[in-house]
TORFI-441910 format. One record per residue: x, y, z of N, C-alpha, C, CB in turn. Coordinates in Angstrom, 2 decimals, padded with zeros to 5 digits. Glycine has a CB too. Layout:
# residues N
NODE       n.X       n.Y       n.Z      ca.X      ca.Y      ca.Z       c.X       c.Y       c.Z      cb.X      cb.Y      cb.Z
NODE         X         Y         Z         X         Y         Z         X         Y         Z         X         Y         Z
...
END
This chain:
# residues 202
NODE       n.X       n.Y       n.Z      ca.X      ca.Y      ca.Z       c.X       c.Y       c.Z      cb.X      cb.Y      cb.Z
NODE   -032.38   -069.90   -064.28   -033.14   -070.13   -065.50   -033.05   -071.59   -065.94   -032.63   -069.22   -066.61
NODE   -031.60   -072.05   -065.66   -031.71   -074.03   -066.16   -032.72   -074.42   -065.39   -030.22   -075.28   -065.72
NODE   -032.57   -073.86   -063.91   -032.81   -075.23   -063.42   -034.94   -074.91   -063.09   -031.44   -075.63   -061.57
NODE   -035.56   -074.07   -064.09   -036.94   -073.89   -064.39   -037.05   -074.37   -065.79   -037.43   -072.44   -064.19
NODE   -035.95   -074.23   -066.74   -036.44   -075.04   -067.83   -036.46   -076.68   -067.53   -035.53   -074.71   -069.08
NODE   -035.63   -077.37   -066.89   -036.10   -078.63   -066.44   -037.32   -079.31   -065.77   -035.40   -078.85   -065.83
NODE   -038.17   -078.17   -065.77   -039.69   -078.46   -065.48   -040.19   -079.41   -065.90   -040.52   -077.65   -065.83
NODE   -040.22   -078.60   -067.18   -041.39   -079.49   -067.66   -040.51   -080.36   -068.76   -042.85   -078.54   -068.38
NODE   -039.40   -080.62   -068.65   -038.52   -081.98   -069.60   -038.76   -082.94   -068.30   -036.33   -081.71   -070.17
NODE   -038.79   -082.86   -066.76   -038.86   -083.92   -065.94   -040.10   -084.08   -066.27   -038.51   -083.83   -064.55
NODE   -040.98   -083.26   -065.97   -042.28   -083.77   -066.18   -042.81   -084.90   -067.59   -043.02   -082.44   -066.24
NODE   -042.11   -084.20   -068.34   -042.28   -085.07   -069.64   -041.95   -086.57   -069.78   -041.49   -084.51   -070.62
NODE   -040.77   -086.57   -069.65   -039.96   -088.09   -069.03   -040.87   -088.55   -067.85   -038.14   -087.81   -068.28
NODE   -041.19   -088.25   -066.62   -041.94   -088.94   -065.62   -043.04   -089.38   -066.60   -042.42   -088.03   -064.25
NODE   -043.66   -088.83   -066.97   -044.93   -089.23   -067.54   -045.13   -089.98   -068.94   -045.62   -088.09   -067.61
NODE   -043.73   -090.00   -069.55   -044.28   -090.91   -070.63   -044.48   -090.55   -071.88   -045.36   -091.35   -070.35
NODE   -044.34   -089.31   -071.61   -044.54   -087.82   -072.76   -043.45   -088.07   -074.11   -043.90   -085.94   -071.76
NODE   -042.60   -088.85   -073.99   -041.17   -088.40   -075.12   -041.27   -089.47   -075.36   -039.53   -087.82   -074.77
NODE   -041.31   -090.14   -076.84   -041.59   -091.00   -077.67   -040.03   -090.95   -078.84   -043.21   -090.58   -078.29
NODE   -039.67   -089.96   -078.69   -038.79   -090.07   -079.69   -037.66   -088.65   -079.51   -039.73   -090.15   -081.17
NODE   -036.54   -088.80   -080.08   -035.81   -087.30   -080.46   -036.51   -085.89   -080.17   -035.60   -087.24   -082.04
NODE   -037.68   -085.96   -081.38   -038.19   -085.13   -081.65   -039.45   -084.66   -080.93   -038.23   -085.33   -082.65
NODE   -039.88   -084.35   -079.57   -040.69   -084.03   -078.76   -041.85   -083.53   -079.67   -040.11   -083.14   -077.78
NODE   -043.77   -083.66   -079.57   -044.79   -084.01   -080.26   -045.79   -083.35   -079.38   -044.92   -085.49   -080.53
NODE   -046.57   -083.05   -079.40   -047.77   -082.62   -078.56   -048.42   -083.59   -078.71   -048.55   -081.42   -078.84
NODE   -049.15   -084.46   -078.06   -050.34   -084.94   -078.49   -051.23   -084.78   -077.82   -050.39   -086.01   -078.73
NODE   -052.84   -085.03   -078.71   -053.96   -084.52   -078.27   -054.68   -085.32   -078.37   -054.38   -083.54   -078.69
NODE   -056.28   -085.33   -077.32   -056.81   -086.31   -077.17   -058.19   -086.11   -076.76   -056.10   -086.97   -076.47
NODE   -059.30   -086.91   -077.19   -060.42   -086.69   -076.72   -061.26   -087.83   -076.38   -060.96   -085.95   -077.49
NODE   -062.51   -087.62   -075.54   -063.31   -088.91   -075.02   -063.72   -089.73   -076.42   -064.85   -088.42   -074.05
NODE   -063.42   -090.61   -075.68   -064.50   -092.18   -076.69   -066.09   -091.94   -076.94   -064.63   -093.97   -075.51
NODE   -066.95   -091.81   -077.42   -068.71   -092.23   -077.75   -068.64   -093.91   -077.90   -069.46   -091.38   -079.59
NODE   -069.86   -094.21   -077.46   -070.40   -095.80   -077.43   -070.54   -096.37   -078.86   -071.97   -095.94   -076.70
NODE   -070.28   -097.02   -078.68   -070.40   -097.54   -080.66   -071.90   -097.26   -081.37   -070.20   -099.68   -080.92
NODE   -072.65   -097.42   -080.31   -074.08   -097.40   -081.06   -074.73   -095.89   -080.18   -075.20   -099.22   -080.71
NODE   -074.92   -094.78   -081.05   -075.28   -093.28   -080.68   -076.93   -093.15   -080.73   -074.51   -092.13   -081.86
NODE   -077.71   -094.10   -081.34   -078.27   -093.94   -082.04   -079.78   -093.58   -080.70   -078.05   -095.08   -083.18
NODE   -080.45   -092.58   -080.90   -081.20   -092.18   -079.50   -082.70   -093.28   -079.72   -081.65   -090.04   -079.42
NODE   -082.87   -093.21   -078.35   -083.99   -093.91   -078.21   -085.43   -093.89   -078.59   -083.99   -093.96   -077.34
NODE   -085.79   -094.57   -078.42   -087.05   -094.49   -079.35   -088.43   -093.82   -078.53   -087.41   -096.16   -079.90
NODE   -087.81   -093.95   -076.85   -088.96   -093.41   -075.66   -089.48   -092.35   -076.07   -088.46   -093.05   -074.21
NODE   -089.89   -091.59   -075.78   -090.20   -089.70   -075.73   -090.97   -089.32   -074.27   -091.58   -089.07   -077.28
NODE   -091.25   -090.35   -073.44   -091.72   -089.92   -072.06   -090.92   -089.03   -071.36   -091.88   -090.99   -071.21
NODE   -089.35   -089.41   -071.75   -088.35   -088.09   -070.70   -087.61   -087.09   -071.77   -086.76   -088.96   -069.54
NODE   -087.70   -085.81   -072.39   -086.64   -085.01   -072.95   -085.51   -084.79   -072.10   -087.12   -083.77   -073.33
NODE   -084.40   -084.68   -072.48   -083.50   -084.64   -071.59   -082.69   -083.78   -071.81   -082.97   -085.62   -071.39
NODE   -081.86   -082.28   -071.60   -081.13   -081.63   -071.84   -080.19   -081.55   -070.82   -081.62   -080.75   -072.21
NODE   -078.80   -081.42   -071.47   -077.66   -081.60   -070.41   -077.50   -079.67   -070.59   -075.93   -082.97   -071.02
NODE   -077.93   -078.99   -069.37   -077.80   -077.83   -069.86   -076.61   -077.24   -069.42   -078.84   -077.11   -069.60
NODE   -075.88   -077.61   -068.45   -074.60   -077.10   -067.97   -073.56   -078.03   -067.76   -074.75   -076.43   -066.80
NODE   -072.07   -078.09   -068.19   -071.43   -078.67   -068.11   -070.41   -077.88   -067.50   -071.39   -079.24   -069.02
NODE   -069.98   -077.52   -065.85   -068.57   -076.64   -065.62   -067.42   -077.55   -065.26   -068.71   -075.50   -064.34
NODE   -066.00   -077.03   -065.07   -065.30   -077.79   -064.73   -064.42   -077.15   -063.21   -064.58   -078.12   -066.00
NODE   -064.05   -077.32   -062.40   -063.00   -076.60   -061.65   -061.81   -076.17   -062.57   -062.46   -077.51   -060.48
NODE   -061.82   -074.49   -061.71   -060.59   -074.04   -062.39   -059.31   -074.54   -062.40   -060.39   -073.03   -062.08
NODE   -059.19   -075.51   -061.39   -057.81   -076.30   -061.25   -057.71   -077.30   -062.26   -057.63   -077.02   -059.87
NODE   -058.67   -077.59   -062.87   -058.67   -079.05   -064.23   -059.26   -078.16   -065.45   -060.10   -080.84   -063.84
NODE   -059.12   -077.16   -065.70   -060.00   -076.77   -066.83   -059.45   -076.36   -068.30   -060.73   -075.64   -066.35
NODE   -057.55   -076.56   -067.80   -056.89   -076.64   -068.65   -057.04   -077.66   -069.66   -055.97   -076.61   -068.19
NODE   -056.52   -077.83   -071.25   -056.44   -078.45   -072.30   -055.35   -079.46   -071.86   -056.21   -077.56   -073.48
NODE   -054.31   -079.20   -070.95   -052.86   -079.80   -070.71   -053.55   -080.82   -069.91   -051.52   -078.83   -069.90
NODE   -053.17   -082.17   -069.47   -053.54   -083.17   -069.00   -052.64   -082.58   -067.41   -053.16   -084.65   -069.98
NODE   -053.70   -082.98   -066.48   -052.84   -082.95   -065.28   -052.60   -083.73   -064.24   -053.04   -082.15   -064.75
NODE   -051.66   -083.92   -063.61   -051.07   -084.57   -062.76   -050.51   -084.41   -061.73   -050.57   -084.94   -063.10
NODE   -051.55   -085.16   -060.65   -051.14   -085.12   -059.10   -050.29   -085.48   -058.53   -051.70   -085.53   -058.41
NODE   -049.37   -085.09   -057.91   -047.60   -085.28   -057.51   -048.05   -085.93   -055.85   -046.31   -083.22   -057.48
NODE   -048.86   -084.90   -055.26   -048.52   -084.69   -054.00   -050.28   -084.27   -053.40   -047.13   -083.39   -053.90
NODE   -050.39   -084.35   -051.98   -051.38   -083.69   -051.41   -052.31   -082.78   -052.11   -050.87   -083.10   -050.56
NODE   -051.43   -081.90   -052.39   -051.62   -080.04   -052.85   -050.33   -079.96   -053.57   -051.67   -078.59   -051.32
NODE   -050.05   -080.70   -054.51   -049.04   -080.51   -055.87   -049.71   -081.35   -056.92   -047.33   -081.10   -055.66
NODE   -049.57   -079.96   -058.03   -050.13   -080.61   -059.44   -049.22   -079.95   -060.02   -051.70   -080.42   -060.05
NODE   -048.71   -080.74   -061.31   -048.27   -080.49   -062.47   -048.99   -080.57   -063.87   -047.37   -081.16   -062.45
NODE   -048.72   -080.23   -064.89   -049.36   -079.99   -065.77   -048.39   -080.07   -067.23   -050.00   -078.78   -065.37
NODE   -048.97   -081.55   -067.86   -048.47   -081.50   -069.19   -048.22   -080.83   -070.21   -048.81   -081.94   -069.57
NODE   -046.87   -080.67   -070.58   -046.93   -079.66   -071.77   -047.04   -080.35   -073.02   -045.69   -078.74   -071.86
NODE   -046.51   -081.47   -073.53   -046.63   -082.22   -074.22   -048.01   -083.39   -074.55   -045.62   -082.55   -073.91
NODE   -049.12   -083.28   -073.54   -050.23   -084.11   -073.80   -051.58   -082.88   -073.25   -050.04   -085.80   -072.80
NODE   -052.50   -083.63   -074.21   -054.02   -082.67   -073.71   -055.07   -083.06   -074.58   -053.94   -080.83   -073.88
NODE   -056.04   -082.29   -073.75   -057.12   -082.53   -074.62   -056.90   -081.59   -076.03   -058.53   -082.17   -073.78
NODE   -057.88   -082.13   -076.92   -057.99   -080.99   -078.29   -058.77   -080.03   -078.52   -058.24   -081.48   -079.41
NODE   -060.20   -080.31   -077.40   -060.79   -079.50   -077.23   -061.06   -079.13   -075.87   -061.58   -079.67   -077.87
NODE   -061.35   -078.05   -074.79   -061.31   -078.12   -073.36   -062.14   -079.14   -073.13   -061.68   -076.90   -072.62
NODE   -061.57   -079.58   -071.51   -062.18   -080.55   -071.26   -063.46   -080.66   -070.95   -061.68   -080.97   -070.60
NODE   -064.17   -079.68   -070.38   -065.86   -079.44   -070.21   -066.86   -079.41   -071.24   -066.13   -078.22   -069.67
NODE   -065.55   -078.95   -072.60   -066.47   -079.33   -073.33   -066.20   -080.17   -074.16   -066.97   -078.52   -073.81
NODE   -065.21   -081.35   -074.23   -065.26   -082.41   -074.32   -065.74   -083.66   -073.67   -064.56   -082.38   -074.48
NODE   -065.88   -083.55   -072.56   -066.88   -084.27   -071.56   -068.20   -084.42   -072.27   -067.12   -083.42   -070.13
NODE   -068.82   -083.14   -072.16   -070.24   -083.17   -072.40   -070.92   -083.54   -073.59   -070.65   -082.09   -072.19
NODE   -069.97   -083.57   -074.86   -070.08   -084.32   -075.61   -070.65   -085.50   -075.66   -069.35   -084.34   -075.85
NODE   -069.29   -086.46   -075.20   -068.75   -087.99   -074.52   -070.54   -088.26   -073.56   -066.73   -087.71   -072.97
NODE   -070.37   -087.28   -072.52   -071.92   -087.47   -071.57   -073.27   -087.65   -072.47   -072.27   -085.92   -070.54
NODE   -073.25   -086.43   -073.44   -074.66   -086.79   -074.45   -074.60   -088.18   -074.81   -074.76   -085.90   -075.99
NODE   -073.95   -088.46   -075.59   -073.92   -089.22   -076.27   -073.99   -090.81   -075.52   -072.92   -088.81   -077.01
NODE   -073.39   -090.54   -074.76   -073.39   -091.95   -073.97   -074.65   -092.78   -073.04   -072.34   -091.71   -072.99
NODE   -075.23   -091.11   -072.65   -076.53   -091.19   -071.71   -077.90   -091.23   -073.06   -076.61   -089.44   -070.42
NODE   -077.75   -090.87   -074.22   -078.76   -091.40   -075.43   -078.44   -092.84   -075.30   -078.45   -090.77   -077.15
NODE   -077.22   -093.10   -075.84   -077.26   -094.58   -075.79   -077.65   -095.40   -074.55   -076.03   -094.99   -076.13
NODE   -077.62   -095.19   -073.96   -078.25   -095.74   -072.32   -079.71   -096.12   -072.22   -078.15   -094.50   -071.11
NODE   -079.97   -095.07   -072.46   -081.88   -095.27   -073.05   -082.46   -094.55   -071.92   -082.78   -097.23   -073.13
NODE   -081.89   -094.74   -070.58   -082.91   -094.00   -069.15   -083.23   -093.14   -068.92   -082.70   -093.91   -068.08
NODE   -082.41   -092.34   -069.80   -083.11   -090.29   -069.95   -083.54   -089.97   -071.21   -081.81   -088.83   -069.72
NODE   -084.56   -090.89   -071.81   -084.97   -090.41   -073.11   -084.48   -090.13   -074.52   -085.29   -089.58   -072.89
NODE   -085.27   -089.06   -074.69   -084.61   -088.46   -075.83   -083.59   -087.34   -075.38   -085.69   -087.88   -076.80
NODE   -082.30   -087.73   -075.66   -081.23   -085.85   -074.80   -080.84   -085.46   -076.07   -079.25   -085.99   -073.44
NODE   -081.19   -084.09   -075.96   -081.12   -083.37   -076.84   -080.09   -082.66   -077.03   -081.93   -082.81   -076.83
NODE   -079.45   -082.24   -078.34   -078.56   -081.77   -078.59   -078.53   -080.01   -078.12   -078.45   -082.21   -079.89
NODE   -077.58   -079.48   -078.20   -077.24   -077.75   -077.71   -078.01   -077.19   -078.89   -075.28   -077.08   -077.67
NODE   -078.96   -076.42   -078.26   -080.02   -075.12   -079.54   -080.60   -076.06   -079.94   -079.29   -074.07   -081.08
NODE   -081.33   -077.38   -079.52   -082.67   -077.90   -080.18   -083.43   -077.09   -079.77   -083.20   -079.24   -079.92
NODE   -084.88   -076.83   -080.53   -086.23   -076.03   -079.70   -086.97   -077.24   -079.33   -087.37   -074.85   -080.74
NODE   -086.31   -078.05   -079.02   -087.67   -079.04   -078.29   -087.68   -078.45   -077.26   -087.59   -080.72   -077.97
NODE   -088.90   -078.76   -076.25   -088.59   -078.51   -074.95   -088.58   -079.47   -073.80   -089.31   -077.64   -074.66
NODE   -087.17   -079.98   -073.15   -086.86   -080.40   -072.45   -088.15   -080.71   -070.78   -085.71   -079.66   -072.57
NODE   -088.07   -081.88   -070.58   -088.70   -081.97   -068.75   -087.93   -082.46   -067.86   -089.95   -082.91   -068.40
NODE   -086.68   -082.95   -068.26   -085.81   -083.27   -067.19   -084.41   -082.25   -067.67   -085.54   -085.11   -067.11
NODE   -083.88   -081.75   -066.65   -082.41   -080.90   -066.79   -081.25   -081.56   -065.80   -082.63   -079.12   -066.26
NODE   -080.53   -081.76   -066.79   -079.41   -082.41   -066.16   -078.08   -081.30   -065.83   -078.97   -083.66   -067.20
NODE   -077.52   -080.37   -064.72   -076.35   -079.73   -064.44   -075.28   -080.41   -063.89   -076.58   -078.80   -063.72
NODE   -073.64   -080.34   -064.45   -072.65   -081.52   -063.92   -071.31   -080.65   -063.93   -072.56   -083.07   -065.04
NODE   -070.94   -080.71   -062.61   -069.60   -079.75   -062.45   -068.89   -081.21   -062.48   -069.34   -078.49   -060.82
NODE   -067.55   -080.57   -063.23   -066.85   -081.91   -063.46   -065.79   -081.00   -061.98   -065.99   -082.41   -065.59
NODE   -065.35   -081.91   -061.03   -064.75   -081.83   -059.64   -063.32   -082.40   -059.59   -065.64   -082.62   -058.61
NODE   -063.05   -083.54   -060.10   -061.87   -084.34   -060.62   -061.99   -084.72   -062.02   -061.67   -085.57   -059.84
NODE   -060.38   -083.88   -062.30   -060.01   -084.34   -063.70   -058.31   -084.99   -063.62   -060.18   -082.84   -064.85
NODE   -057.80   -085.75   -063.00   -056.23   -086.06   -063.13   -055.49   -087.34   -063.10   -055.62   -085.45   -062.18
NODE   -054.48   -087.25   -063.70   -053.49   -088.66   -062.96   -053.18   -088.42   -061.39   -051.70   -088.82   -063.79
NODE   -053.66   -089.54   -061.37   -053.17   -089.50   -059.30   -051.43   -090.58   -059.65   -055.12   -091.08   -057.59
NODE   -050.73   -089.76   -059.18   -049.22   -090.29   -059.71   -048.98   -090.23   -058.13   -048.03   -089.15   -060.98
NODE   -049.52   -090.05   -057.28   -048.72   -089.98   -055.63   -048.17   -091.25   -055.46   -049.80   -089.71   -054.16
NODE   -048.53   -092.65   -056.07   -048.38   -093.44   -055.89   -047.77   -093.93   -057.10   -049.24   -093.80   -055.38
NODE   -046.11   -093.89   -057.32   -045.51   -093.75   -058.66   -045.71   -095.30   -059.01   -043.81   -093.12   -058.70
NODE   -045.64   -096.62   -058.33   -046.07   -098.12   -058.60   -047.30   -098.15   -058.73   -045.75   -099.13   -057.62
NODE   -048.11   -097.06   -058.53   -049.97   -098.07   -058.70   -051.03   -096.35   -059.49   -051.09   -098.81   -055.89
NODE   -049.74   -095.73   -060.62   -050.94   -094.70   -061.01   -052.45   -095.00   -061.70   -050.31   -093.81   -061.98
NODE   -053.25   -094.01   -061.47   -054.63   -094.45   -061.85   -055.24   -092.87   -062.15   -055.52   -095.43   -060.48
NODE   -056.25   -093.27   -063.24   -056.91   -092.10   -063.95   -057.80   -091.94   -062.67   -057.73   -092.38   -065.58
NODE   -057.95   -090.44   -062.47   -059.24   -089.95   -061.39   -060.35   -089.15   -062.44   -058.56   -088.61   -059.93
NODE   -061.84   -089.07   -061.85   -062.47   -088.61   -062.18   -063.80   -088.89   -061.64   -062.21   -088.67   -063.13
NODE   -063.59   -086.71   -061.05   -065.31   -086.80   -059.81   -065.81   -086.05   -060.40   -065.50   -086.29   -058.00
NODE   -066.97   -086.44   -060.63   -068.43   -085.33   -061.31   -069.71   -085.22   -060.36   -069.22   -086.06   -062.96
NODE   -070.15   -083.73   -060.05   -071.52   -083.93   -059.02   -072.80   -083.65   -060.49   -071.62   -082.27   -057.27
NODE   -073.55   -084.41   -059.82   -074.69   -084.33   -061.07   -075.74   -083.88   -060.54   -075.13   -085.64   -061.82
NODE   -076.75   -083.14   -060.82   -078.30   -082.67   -060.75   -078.84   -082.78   -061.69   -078.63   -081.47   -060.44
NODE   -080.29   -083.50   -061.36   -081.40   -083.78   -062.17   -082.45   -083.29   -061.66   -081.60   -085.04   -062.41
NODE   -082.94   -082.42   -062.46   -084.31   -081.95   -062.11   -085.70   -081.64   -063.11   -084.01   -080.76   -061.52
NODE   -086.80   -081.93   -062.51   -087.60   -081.59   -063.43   -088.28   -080.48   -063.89   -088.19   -082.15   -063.32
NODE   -088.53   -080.24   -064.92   -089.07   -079.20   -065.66   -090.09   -078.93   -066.10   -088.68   -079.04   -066.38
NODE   -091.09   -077.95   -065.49   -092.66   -077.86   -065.91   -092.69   -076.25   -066.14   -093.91   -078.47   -064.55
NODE   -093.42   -076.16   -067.25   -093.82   -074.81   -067.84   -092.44   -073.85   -067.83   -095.13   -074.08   -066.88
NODE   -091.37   -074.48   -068.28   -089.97   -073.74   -068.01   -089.45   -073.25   -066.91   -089.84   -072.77   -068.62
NODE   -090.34   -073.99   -066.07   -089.46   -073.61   -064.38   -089.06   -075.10   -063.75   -090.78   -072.66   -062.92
NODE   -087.61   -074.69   -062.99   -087.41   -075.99   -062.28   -088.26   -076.15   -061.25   -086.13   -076.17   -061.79
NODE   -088.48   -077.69   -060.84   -089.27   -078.55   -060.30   -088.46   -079.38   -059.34   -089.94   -079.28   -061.31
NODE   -088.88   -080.57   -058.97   -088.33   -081.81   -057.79   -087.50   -082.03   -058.52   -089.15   -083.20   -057.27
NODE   -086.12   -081.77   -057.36   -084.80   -082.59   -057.97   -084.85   -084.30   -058.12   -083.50   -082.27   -056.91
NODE   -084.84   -085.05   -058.64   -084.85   -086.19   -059.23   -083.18   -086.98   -058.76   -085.16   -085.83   -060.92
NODE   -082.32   -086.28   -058.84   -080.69   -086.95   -058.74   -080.00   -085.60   -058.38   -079.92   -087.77   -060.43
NODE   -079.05   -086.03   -057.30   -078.28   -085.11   -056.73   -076.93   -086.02   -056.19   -079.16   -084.32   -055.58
NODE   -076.38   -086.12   -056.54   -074.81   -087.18   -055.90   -073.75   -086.61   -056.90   -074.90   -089.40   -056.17
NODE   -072.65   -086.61   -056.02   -071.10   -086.86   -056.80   -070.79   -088.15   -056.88   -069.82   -086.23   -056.08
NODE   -069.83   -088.66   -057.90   -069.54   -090.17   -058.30   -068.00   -089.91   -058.58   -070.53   -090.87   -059.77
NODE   -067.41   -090.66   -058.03   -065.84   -090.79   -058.59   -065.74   -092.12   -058.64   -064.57   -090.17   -057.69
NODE   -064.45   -092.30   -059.20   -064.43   -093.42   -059.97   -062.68   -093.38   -060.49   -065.71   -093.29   -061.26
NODE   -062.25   -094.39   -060.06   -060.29   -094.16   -060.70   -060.19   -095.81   -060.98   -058.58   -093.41   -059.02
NODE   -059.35   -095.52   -062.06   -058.94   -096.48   -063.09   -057.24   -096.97   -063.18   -059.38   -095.77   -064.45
NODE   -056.49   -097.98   -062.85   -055.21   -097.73   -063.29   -055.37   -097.67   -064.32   -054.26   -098.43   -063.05
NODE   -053.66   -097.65   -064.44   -052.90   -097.12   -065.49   -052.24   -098.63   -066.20   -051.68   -095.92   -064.84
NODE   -052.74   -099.16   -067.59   -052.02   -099.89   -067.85   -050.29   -099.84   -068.43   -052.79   -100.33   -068.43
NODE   -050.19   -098.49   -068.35   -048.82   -097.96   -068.85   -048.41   -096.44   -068.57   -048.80   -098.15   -070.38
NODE   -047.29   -096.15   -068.12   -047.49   -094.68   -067.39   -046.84   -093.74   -068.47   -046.63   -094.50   -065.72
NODE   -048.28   -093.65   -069.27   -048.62   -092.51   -070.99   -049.22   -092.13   -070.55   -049.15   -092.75   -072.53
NODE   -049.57   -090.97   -071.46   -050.70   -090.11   -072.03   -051.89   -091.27   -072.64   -050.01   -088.98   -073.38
NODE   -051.68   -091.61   -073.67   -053.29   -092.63   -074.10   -053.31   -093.03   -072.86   -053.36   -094.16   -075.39
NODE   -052.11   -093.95   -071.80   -053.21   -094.97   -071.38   -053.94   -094.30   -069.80   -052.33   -096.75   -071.13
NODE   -053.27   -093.10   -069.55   -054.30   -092.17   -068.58   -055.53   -091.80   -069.31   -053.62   -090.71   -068.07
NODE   -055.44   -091.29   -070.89   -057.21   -090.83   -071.56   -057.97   -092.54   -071.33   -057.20   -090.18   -074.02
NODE   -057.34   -093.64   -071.84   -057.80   -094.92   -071.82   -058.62   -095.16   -070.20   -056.40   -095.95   -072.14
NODE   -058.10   -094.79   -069.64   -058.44   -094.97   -067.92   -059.48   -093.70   -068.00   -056.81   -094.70   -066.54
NODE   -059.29   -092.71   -067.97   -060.92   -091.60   -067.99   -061.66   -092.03   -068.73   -060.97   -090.05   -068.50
NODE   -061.91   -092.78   -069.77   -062.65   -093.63   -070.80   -063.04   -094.41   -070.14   -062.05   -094.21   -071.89
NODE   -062.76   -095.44   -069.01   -063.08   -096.00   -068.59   -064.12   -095.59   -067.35   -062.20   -096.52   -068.60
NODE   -063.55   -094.61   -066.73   -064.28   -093.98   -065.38   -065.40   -093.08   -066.24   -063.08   -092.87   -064.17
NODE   -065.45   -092.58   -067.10   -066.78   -092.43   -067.73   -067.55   -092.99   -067.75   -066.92   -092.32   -068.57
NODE   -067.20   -094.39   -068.27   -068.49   -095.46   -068.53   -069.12   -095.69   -067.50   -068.18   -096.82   -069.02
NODE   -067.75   -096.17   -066.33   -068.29   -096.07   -064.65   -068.95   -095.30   -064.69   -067.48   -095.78   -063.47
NODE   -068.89   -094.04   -063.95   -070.07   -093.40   -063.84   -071.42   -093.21   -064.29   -069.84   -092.74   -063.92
NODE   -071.12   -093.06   -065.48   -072.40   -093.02   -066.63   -073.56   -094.43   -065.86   -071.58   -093.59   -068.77
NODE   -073.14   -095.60   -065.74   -073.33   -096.90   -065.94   -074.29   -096.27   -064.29   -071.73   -098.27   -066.15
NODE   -073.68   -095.80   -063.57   -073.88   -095.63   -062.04   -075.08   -094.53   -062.26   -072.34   -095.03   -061.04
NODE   -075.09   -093.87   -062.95   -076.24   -092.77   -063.30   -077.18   -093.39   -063.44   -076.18   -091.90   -064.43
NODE   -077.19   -093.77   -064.48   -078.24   -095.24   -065.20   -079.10   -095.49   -063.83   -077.10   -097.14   -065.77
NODE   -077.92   -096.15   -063.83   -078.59   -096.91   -062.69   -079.73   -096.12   -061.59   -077.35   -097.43   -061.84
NODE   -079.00   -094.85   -061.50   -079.41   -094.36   -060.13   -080.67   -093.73   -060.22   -078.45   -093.39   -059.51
NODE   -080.67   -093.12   -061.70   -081.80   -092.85   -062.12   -083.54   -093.73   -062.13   -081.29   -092.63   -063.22
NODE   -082.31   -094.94   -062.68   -083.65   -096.00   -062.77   -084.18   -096.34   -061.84   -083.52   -097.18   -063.27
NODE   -083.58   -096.20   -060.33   -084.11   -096.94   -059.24   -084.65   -095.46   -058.38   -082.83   -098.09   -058.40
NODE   -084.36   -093.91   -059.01   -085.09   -093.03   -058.19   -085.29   -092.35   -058.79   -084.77   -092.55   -057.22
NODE   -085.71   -091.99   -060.33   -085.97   -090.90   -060.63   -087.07   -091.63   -061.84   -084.62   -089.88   -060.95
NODE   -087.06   -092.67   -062.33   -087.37   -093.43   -063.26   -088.95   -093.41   -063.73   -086.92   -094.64   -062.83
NODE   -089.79   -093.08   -062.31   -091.26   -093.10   -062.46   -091.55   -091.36   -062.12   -092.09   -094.38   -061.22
NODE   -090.80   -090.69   -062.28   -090.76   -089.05   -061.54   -092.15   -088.17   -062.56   -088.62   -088.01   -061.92
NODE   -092.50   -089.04   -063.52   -093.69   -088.28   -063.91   -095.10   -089.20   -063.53   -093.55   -087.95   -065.60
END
C-alpha cells in the first residue's frame, strides 16, 4: 500500500506540481486571441460541428509521457473544463479571429452553415521522455467540408498537424503556456492551408 501511495507524490514532485506545504489542485484553460471580434465576410459560414478527443487524453488531469507506452497522469494539475471541450472553445474563437473561415458560428445558432469543420484532438501531453528538453505535444486531424442543402459535399481540408513546444520551466502553467502556443501553431497552419486550398471552394 506505501509503496502505491508514492505514485502520485513522485509524480507530483517530477512535475512541478508542489508549490508549497500545503498541496493545491490547479486548474487551467486555453488562451482566446485578444481581439474575438468575427469578421465582417459572410461568403463562408463556418461551424465547428465536432470536437472528439482520444480516450487516452480525455481526462481533466494533465498528462504525461514517461516512456514509449507509459503515461502518467496529474493529480494535482488539469484542465477546469474537459479538454475537448475546452479546445473547441480556444478553436472558435481563434479561427473568427483569423478571418479565413468567415463567419463561425457559435453551438445552437440557426444560421445555416456551408463549410463544416470535424477535429479529433489525437495528442494531448507533456512529452517528459526527454527529462533535459520537455515540450508540450499537440496532434489534431481536421476535416473541412462543404455544405449544400444540408448534405455534405467536397472535402476542402483533410490533414493532421502536430506541433510541440518546450517547456520554459518543468510546471503545470508552463506545459498549458506551451499548448497555447501549439494552438496558435496550428491554427496559423490551418489558415494558411485553407487559404491556399480551400479559399476559392465556392
Amino acid at each position: 500500500m506505501r509503496r502505491l501511495m508514492l505514485i502520485p507524490v513522485l509524480t507530483a514532485i517530477a512535475c512541478g506540481c508542489v508549490s508549497g506545504p500545503a498541496w493545491k489542485r490547479q486548474v487551467f484553460a486555453f488562451s482566446w486571441p485578444a481581439d474575438t471580434s468575427p469578421t465582417n465576410s459572410i461568403r463562408i459560414v463556418t461551424a465547428l460541428s465536432r470536437v472528439s478527443i482520444s480516450p487516452v487524453f480525455e481526462s481533466r488531469s494533465f498528462t504525461y509521457r514517461t516512456g514509449d507506452n507509459a503515461y502518467e497522469q496529474d493529480p494535482y494539475a488539469g484542465f477546469i473544463i474537459p479538454p475537448d471541450r475546452a479546445l473547441a472553445e480556444s478553436i472558435r474563437a481563434f479561427l473568427r479571429a483569423g478571418g479565413a473561415f468567415g463567419s463561425v458560428l457559435e453551438p445552437g445558432s440557426l444560421l445555416t452553415p456551408t463549410l463544416i469543420l470535424e477535429i479529433s484532438i489525437n495528442e494531448l501531453y507533456g512529452d517528459f521522455r526527454n527529462p533535459s528538453q520537455p515540450v508540450g505535444t499537440m496532434g489534431l486531424h481536421v476535416i473541412g467540408y462543404e455544405v449544400q442543402d444540408g448534405l455534405p459535399r467536397r472535402v476542402v481540408l483533410d490533414k493532421f498537424y502536430s506541433h510541440e513546444t518546450p517547456l520554459a520551466r518543468k510546471t503545470p502553467s508552463a506545459l498549458m503556456a506551451a499548448w497555447d502556443a501549439d494552438l496558435r501553431g496550428i491554427i496559423d497552419e490551418i489558415n494558411s492551408d485553407f487559404a491556399k486550398t480551400g479559399a476559392n471552394w465556392r
